[in-house]
C-alpha positions as CSV (number, residue, x, y, z in Angstrom):
1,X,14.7,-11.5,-26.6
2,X,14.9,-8.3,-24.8
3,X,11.4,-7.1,-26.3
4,X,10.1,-10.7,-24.3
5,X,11.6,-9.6,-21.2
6,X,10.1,-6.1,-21.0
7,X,6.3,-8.1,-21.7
8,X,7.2,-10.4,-18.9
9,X,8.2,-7.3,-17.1
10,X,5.4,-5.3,-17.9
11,X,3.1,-8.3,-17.1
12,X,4.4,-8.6,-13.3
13,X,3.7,-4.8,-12.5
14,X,0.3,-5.7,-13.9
15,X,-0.4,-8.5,-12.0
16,X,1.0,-6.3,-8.9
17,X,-1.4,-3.2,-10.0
18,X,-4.0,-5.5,-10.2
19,X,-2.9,-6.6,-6.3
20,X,-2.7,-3.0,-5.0
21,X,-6.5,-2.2,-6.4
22,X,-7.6,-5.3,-4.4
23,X,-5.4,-4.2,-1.5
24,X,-6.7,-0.4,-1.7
25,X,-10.4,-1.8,-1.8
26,X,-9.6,-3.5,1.5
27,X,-8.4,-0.6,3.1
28,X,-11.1,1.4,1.9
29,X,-13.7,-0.9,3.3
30,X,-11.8,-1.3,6.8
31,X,-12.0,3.2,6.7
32,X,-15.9,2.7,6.2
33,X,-15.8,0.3,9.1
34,X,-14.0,2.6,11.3
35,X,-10.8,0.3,11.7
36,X,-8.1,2.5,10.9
37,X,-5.4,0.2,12.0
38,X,-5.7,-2.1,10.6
39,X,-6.3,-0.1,7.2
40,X,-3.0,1.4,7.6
41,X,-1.3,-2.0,8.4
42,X,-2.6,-3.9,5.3
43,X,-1.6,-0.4,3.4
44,X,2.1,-1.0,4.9
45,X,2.2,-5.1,4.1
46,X,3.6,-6.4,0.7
47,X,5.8,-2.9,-0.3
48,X,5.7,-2.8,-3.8
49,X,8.9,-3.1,-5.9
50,X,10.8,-0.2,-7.7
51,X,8.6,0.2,-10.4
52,X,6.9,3.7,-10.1
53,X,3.7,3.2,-10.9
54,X,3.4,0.4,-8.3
55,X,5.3,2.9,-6.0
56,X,2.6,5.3,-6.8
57,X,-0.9,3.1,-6.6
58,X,0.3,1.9,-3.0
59,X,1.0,5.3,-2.3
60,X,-2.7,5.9,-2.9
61,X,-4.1,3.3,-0.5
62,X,-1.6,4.4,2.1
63,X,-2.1,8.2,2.6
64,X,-6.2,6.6,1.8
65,X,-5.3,5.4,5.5
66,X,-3.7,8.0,7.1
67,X,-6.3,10.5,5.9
68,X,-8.9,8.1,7.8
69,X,-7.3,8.6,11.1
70,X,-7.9,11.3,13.6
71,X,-5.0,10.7,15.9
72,X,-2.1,10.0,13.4
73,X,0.1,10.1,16.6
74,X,-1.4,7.3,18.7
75,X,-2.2,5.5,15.6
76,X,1.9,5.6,14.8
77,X,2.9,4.8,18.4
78,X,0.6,1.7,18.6
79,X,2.3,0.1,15.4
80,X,4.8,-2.3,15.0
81,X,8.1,-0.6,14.5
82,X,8.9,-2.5,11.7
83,X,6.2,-0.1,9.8
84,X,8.1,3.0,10.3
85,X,10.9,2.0,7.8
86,X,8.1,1.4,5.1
87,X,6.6,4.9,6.3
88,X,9.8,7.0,5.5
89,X,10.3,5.8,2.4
């Protein structure tokens, strides 16, 4: 029974990789279209849960983002606090 609950397991960081290569796509195509904001917001949306290689893939598409912007400073200032939580962690 345990073995079933580490598939199930395994399967829903899959299924959340497989969200956060759609998600990094997205961002990637908002950099190309010069709208880092809203890159970095949809980087920030949907955290990912504990698991570290989920930790790691969103990591990606976030500093993907950041890298994009010139003015990190104004770009930080104009978001919505709730997105400077996510950043620290």
């Amino acid at each position: 029974m345990a073995e079933t609950e580490k598939s199930a397991g395994s399967d829903n960081t899959e299924d959340i990789l497989a969200k956060i290569e759609n998600k990094s796509l997205k961002i990637e195509s908002l950099i190309k279209q010069y709208k880092p904001i809203k890159a970095i917001k949809i980087a920030l949306e949907s955290y990912p849960p504990q698991d570290e290689r989920c930790k790691y893939a969103n990591w990606v598409g976030v500093h993907k983002a950041l890298m994009a912007i010139k003015d990190v400073e104004g770009i930080l200032r104009s978001l919505d606090p709730r997105y400077y939580d996510i950043l620290m962690k």
